[in-house]
MMTF fields as JSON, N, C-alpha, C and O atoms, coordinates in Angstrom:
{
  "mmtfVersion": "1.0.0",
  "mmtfProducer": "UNKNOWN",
  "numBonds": 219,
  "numAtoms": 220,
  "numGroups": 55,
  "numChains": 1,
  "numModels": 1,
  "chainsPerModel": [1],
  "groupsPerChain": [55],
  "chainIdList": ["A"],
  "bondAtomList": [4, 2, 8, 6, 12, 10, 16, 14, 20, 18, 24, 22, 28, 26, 32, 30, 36, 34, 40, 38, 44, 42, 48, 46, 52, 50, 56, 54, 60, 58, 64, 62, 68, 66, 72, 70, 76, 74, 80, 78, 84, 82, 88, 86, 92, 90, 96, 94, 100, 98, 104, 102, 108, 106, 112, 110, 116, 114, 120, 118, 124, 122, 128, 126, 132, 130, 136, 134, 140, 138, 144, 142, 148, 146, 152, 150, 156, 154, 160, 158, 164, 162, 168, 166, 172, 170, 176, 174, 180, 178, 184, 182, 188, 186, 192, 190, 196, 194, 200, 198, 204, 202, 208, 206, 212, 210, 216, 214],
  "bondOrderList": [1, 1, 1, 1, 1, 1, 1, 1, 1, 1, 1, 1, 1, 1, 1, 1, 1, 1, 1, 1, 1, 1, 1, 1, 1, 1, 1, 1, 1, 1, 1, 1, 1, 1, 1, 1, 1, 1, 1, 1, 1, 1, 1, 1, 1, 1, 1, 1, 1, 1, 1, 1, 1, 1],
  "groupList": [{"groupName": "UNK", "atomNameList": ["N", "CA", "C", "O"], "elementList": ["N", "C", "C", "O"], "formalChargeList": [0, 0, 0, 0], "bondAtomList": [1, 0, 2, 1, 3, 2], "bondOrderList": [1, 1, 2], "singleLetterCode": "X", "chemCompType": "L-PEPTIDE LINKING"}],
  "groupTypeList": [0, 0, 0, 0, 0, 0, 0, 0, 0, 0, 0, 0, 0, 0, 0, 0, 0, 0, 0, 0, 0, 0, 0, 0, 0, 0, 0, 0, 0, 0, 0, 0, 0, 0, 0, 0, 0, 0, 0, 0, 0, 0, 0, 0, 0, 0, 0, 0, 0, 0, 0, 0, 0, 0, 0],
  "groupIdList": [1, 2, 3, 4, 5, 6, 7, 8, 9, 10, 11, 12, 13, 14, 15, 16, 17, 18, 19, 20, 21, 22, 23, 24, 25, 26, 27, 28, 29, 30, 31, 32, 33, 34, 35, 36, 37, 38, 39, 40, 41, 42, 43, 44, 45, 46, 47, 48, 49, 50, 51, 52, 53, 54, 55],
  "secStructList": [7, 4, 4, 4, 7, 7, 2, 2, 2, 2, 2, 2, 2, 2, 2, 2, 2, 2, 2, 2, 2, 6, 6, 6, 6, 2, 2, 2, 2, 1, 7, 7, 7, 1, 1, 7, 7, 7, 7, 7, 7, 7, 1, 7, 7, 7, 7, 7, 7, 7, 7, 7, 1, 7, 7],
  "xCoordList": [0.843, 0.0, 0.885, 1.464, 0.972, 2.311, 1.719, 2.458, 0.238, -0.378, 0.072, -0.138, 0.586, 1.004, 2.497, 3.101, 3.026, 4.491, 4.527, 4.215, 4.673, 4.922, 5.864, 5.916, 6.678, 7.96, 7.414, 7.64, 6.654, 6.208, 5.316, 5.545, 4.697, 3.511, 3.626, 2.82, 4.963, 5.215, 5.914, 5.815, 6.94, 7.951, 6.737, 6.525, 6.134, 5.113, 3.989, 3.561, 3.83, 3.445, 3.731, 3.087, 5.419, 6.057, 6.788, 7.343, 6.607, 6.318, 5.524, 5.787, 4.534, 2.946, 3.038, 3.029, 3.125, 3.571, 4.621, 4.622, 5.052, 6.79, 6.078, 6.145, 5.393, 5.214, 3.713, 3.346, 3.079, 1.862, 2.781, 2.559, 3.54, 3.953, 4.796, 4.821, 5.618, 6.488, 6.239, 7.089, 4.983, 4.735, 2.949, 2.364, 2.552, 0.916, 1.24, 1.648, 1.113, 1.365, 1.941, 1.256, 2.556, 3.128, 1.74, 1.311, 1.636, -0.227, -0.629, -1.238, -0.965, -2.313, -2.193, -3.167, -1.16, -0.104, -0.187, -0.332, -0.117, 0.251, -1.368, -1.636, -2.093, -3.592, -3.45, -2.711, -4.634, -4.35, -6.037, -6.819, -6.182, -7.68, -8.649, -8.55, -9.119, -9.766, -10.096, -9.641, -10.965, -11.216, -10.586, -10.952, -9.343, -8.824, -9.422, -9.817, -9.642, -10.388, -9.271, -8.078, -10.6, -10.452, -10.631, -11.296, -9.987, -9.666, -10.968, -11.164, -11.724, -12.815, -12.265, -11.214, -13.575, -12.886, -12.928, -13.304, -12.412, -12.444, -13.099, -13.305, -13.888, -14.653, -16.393, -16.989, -17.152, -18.208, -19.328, -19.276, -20.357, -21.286, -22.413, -22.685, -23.085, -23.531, -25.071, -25.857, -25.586, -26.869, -27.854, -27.499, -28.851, -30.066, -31.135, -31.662, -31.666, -32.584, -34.201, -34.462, -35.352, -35.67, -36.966, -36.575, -37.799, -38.776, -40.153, -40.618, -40.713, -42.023, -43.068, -43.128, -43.793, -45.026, -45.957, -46.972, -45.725, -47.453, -47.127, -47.938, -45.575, -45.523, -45.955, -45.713],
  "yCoordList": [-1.188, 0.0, 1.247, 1.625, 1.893, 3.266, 4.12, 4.878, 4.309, 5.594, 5.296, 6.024, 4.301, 4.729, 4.765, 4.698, 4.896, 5.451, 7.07, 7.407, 7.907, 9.409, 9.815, 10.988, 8.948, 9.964, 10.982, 12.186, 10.457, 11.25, 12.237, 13.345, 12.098, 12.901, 13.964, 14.893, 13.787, 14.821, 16.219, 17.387, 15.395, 16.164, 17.258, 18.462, 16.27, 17.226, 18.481, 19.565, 17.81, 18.706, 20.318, 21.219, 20.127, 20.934, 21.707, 22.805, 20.89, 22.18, 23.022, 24.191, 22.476, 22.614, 24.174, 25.231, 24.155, 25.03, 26.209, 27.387, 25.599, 26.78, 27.583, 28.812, 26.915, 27.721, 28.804, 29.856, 28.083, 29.143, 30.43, 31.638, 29.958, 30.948, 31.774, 32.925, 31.559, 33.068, 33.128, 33.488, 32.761, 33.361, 33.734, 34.214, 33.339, 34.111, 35.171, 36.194, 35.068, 36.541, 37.861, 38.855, 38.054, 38.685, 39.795, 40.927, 38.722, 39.094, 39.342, 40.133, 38.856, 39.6, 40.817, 41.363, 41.153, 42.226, 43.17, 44.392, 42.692, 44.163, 44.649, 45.642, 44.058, 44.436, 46.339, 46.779, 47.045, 48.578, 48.286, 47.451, 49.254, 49.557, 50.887, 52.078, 50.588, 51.473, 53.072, 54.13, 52.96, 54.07, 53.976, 53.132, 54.927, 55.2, 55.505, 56.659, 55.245, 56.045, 57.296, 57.518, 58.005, 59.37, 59.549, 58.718, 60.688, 60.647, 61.887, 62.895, 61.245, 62.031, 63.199, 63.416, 63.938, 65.264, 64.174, 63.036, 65.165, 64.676, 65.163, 64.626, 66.811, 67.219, 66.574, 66.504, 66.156, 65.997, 66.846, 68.075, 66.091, 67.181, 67.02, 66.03, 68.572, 69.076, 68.318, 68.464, 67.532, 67.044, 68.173, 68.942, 68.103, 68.321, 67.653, 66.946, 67.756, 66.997, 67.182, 68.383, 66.315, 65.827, 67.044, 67.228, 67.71, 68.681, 67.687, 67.692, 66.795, 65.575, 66.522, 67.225, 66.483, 67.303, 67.041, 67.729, 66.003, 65.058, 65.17, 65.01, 65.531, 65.764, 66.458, 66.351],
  "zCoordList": [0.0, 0.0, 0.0, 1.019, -1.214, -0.937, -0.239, 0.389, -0.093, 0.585, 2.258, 3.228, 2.219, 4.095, 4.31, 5.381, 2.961, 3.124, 3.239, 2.096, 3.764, 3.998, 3.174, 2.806, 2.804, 2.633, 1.477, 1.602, 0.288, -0.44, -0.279, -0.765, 0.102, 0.398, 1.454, 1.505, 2.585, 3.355, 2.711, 3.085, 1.168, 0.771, -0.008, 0.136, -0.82, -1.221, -0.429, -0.826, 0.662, 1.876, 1.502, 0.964, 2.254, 2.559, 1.127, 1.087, 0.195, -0.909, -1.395, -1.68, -1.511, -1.532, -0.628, -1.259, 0.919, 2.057, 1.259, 0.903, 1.262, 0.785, -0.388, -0.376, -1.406, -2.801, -2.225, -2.749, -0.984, -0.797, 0.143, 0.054, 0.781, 1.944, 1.146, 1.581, -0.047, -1.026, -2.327, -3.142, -2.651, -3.685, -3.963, -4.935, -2.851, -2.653, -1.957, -2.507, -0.799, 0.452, -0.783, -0.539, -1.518, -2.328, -3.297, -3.518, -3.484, -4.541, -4.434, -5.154, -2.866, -2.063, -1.207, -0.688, -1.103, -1.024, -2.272, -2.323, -2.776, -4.259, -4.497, -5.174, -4.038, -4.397, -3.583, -2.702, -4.493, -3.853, -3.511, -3.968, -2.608, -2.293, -3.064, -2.769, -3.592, -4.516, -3.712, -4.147, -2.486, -1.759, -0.677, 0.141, -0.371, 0.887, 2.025, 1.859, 2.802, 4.241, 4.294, 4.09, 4.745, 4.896, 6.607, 7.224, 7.299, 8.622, 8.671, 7.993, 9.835, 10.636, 11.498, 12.102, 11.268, 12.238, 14.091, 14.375, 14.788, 16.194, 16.914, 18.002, 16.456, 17.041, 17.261, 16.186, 18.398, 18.344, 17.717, 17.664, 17.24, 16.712, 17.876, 18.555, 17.879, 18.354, 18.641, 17.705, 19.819, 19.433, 20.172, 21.065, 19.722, 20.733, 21.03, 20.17, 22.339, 22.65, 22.059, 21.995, 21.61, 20.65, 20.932, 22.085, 20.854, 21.008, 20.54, 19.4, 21.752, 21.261, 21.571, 22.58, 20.72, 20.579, 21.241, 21.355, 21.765, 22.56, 23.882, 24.794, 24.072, 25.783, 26.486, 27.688]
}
């Protein structure tokens, strides 16, 4: 039965591993974000309390 020999299937493993870990992360990396966030003022705005007509 070769499927319960490892040796292959580990080497492949750990390539499999190696080719996702330096040459994806890279890609998904170079992607840009279309709309930047923009920085909020810090000042609060002003609320007021609600004027109920039936009170």
């Amino acid at each position: 039965m070769p499927q319960l020999n490892p040796a292959p299937w580990f080497a492949i493993l750990i390539f499999s591993w190696l080719v996702f870990t330096t040459v994806i992360p890279p890609k998904i990396l170079a992607h840009t974000f279309p709309n930047e966030p923009t920085a909020q003022s810090t000042e609060k705005p002003k609320t007021e309390p609600w004027n109920w007509p039936w009170h």
